[in-house]
N, C-alpha and C positions, 0 to 999 in steps of 0.2 A: 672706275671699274673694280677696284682691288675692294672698294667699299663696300658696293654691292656685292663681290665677294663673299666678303667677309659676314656679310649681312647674311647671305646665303648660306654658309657654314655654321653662324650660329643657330640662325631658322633650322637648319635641320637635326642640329643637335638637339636645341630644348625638342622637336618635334621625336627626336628618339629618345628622350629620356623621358617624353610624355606617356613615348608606347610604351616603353619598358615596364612604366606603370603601372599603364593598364595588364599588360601580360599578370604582371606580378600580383596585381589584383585578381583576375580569372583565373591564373592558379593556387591563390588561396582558398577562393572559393570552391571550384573543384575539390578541394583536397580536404576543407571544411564539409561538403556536403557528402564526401566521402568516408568521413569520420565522422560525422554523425549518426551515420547509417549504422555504422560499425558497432560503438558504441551502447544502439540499440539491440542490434544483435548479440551481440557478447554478455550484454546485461543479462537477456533471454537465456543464452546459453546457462550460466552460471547461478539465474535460478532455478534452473532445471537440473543441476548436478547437485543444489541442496535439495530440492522436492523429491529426486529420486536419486539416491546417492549410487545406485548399480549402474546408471548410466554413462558415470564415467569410467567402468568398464569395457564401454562398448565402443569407447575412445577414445584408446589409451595414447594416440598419435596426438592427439591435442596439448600444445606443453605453453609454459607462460608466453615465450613471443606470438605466439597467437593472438594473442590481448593486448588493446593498445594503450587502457587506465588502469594505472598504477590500482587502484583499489581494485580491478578487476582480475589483477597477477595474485593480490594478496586474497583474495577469497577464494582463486582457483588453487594457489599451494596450498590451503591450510584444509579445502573438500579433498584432495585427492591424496593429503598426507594419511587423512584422517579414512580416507575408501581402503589404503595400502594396508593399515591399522583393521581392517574387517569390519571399521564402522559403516553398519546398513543404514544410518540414521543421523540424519546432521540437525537434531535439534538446539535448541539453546542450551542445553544442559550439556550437552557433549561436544559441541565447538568452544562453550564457559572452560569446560575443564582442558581440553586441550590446551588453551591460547594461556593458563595460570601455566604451562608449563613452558610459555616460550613470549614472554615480556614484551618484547618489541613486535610480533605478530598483533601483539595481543592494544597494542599501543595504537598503530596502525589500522586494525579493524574497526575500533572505536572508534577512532579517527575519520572513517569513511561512515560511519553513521551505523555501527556494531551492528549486533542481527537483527532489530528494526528494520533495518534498510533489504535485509536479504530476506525479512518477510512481507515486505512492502515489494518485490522483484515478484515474487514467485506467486501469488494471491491468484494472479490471473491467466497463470501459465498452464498450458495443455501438454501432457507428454505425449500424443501423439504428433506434435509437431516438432517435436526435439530435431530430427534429424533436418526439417525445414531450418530451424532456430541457426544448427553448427553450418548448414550448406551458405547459408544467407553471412553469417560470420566469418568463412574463409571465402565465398564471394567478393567482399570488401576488401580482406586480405590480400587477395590477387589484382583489384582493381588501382588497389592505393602503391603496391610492389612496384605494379604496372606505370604509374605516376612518375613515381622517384625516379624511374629508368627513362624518363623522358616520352613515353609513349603520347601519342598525339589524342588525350584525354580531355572532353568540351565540359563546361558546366552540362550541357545541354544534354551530353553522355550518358553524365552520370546519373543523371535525371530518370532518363531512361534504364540503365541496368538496377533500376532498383525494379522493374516487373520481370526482368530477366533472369533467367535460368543463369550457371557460371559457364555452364556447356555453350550457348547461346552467345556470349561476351566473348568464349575462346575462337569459337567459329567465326565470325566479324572480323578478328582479326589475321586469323589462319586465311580467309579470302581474301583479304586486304593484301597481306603479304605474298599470297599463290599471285594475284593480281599483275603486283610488279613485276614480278620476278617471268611469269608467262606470258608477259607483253614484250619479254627483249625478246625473245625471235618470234615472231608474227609469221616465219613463213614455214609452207607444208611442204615436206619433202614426198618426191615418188622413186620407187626404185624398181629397178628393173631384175626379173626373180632370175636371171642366169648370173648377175654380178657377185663375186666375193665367193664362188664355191668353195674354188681349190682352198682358203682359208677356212671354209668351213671345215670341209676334209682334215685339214692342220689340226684345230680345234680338237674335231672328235677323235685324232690321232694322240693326241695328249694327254685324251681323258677329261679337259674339262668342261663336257655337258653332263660329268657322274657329281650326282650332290655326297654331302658327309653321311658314312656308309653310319649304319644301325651297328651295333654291338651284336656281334655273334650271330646275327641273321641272314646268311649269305644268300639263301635261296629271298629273303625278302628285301634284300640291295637289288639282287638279279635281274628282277622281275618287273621293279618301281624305280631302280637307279639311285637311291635311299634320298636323303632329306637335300632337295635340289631348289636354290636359291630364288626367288620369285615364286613359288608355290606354296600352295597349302596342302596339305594331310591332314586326313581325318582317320582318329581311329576310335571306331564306335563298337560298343558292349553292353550288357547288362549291368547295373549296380549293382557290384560286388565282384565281379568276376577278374578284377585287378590289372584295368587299362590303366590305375595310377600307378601302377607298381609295374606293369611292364613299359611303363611311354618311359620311366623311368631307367630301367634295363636296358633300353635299347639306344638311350640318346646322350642318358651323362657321360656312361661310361665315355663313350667315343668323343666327346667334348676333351676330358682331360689327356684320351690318349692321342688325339690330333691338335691341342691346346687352342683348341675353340672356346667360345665365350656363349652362355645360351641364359636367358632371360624367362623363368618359367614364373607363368601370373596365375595364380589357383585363387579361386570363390568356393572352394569345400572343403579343403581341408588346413593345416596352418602349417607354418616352417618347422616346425620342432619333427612334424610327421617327416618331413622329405628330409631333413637329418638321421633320422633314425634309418630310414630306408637306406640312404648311402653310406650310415657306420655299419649295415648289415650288410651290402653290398659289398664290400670293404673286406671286411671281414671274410668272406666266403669266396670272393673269387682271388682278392688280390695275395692275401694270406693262408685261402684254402682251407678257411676253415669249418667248421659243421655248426654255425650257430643259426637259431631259430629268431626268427626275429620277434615271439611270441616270451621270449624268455624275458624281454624288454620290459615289456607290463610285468613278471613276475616279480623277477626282481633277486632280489638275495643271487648274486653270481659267486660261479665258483673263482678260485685264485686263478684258473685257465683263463676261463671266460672272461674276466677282468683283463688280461693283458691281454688275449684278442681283442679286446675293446681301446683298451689304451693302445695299442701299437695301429690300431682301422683311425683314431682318432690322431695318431703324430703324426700317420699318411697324409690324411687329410690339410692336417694344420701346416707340411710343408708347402702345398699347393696354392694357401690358402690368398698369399698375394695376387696371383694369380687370376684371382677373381672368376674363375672357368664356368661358374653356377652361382646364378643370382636369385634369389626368390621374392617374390613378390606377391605377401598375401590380400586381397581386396576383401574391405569391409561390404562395401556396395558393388557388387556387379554393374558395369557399363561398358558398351561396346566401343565409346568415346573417352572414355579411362584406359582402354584396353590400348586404342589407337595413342595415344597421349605416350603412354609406356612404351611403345615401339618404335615411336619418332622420337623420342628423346634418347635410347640404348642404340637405336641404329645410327644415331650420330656421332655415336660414342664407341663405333666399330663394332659391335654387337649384329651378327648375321643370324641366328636362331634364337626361336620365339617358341616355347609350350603356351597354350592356354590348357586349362585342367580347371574347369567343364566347361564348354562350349553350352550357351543357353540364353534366352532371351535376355536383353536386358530388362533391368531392372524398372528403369524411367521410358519403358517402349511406349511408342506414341497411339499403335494399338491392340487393342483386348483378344485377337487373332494371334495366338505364340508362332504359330509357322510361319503366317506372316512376318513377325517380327525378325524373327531368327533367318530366316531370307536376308530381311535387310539388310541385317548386321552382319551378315558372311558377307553379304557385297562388299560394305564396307571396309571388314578388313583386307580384303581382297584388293582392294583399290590401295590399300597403305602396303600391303606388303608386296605388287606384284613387280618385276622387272624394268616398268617405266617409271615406279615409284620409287618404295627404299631398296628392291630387290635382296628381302631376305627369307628366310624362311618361316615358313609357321605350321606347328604340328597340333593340332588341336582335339583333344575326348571329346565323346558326346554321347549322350546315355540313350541307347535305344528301348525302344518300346519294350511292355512285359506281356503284351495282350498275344505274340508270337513267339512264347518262351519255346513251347513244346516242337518248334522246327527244327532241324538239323540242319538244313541247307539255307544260310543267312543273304539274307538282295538287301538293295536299298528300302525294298517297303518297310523293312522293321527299325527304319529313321523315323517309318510314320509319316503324317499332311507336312513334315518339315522338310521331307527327303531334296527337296530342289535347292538346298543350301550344297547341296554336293557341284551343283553346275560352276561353282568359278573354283573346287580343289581339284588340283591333279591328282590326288592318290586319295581311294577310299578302300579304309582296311576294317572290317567288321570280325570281331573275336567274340568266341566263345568256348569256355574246355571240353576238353574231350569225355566224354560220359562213360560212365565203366562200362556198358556195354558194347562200345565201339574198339575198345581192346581187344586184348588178345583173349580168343576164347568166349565173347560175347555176341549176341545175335547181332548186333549189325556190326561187326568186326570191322575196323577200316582196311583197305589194302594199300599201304604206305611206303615208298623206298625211296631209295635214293638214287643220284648219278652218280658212279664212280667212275673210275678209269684215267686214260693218261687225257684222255680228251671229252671227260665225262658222258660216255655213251652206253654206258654198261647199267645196265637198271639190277639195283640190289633190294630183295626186302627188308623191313624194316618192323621187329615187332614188336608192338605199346605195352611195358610193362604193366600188369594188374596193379601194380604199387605205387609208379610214378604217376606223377599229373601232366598232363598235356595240353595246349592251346592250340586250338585252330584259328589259322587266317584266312580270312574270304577277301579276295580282293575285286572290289564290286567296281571301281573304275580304274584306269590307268591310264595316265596321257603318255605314257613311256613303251607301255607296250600292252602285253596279253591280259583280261582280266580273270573271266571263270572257268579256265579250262583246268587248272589242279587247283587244289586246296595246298595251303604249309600248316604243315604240322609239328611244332614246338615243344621239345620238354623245358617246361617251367614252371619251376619249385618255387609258389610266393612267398615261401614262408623261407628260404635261404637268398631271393631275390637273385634265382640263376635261370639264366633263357640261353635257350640252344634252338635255333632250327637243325630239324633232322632228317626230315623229309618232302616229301609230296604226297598228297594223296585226292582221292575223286569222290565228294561227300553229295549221294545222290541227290537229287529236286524232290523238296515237298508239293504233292500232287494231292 
């Protein structure tokens, strides 16, 4: 018996050291046809950063671990040394003279078969496909990351993700994983709607059904309950009328003075602008001072303005650990990059989301924008709401111009897209106040306030001819009242200061 035993223990040994084999063999393979793919891709890329050397302008995020042959690290430093240098043109003559200045690039290059090889790359290359070339390049990149980490990767896979989008590859597995994890409890709970009151009561005794209050907007907390966890806000305006400058005003500030964390992803404008905004910010509320934030572009500061600037900028940099305001600029809009960004910061305790602008995706599946833009509000709707990551998300969106000439803002001037409003709780529609809605002007607004010890005392309120003012229309509210007043805000964009001041009743376009 011990024979047979033992007969048995070695059978099954050579029988595991057969499979280990074969494993070892199907993940070579895998990881070979993975890199070959790559390989061809990144070659693509790199003659397209000689054919058109502005394009590595267009991304700047690309750096050598991206690339996985060594000659293809050494032709991407020596294009982007040379882009940094203001060279528009990587011909032989100007990558010659560069590399006589650096021996061992220059060793290397020749080595990989000099610019021969890089005009033998590029012959057949199309720059209209360039951004196909880098997508298809960090495709593999992700697939191959994917490997190393053990992910359950087939020949047969990979096979396949070469017609596959990377959005396509992430979602497979985003199901794969919802999969598991929504199969442990299989069963459906029902409750019965008289259980758990008196806790509710506790609850809203405490205050926490109130989301994180706006900056200096008390009548626009009051009204919406400010920025409240599973929901979305939208606050839509005209282009130009400074919903970036006020989403702005109303949400960092209160981020640093509640040391909340907020994650804002912009597709129009870049980081350096939402810097400037917040040393201007800075500057005028926290120091009180009178700068223009127009004086930025001018330039030449006086010895004042220079240490309001330095002293907005050592504020800042104390905070800076802190991490309170993350920015996230996107070269390509996608509603699935959007989500990507919010599942990864929400895991990382991060509760508030700006998007700055809300708008179709880029890769939408159809030629219908309202259609689109539907979809993709579902979407995030579905990542951000309560049964999900339950955080918040405040989002622009540029209303129509074909209704400039109205005073009184609804949802029609979202336009055929308006039904993205069905899955946000708050919709805030802005526009400034027109000089002749001031004081003294034919459609004069009537504007006051509450005061009192129990705010019942109704006081006027009158619009300087000199200041600027926004109005809020508050087109839905799952909190409370929508169009019955208008708020009425003085806000200076150009010192980055918002105040609500009042109320007021801005009649219907008829």
């Amino acid at each position: 018996m011990r024979n047979i035993g033992n007969g048995g223990d070695d059978l099954a040994t050579k029988s595991t050291v057969k499979a280990e084999k074969v494993i070892e063999v199907g993940e070579r393979s895998v990881a070979r046809i993975a890199k070959d793919a790559k390989i061809i891709a990144e070659s693509n890329v790199i003659g397209m950063f000689y054919k058109n050397p502005e394009s590595i302008g267009e991304y700047e995020r690309i750096n050598l671990n991206d690339f996985t042959l060594d000659e293809s690290k050494v032709r991407f430093s020596i294009a982007k040394a040379l882009f940094k240098e203001g060279k528009l043109s990587l011909d032989p003559l100007t990558v010659g003279f560069y590399l006589e200045q650096h021996p061992k690039l220059k060793n290397k290059f020749a080595e990989y078969g000099g610019y021969e090889a890089i005009g033998t790359m590029i012959k057949y290359l199309n720059y209209d496909y360039l951004d196909s070339y880098v997508r298809d390049m960090m495709k593999w990149n992700a697939v191959l990351k994917m490997f190393e980490m053990g992910f359950p990767i087939t020949e047969q896979d990979v096979k396949e993700y070469k017609d596959l989008p990377i959005e396509d590859i992430y979602n497979k597995y985003e199901v794969m994983l919802s999969d598991v994890f929504i199969n442990i409890d299989t069963t459906v709970k029902s409750h019965n709607v008289a259980d758990g009151l008196y806790k509710i009561i506790d609850e809203c005794d405490r205050g926490v059904n109130i989301g994180l209050p706006l900056h200096n907007a008390s009548y626009l907390n009051d009204i919406t309950g400010g920025n409240m966890l599973g929901n979305i806000t939208i606050l839509g305006a005209l282009s130009g009328t400074g919903k970036t400058t006020i989403t702005f005003e109303l949400i960092f500030p209160s981020m640093i003075e509640y040391d909340e964390k907020v994650v804002m992803i912009i597709n129009e404008q870049d980081e350096d602008k939402l810097r400037k905004e917040m040393l201007v910010w800075v500057a005028n509320n926290i120091f009180e001072g009178n700068f223009n934030k127009k004086r930025l572009r001018q330039g030449s500061f006086t010895p004042e303005e220079m240490k309001l600037l330095n002293d907005s900028a050592a504020w800042l940099e104390e905070k800076k650990e802190k991490k309170n305001i993350m920015i996230i600029p996107l070269q390509r809009y996608t509603v699935e990059t959007v989500k990507k960004i919010i599942n990864k910061y929400s895991a990382l305790g991060v509760k508030y989301f700006v998007l700055d602008t809300f708008k179709a995706s880029t890769d939408a599946k159809t030629d219908a924008v309202w259609l689109a833009m539907m979809i993709d509000m579902q979407k995030l709707h579905d990542t951000i709401k309560a049964k999900s990551k339950n955080v918040h998300l405040w989002a622009t969106l540029q209303l129509k111009k074909d209704k400039i000439a109205m005073r009184h803002l609804t949802n029609d001037h979202i336009g055929m897209s308006k039904n993205i409003i069905d899955v946000a709780s708050t919709v805030v529609l802005m526009r400034g106040v027109r000089d002749d809605e001031k004081k003294g002007g034919s459609h004069e607004l009537k504007v006051f306030r509450m005061d009192g010890k129990n705010k019942t005392t109704k006081v006027h309120v009158e619009l300087d001819p000199n200041k600027n003012y926004s109005i809020m229309f508050i087109t839905k509210n799952r909190e409370g009242e929508t169009n019955q007043f208008q708020i009425v805000a003085e806000s200076d964009l150009g010192k980055n200061r918002y105040r609500d001041i009042g109320l007021t009743s801005v009649p219907e376009d008829f």
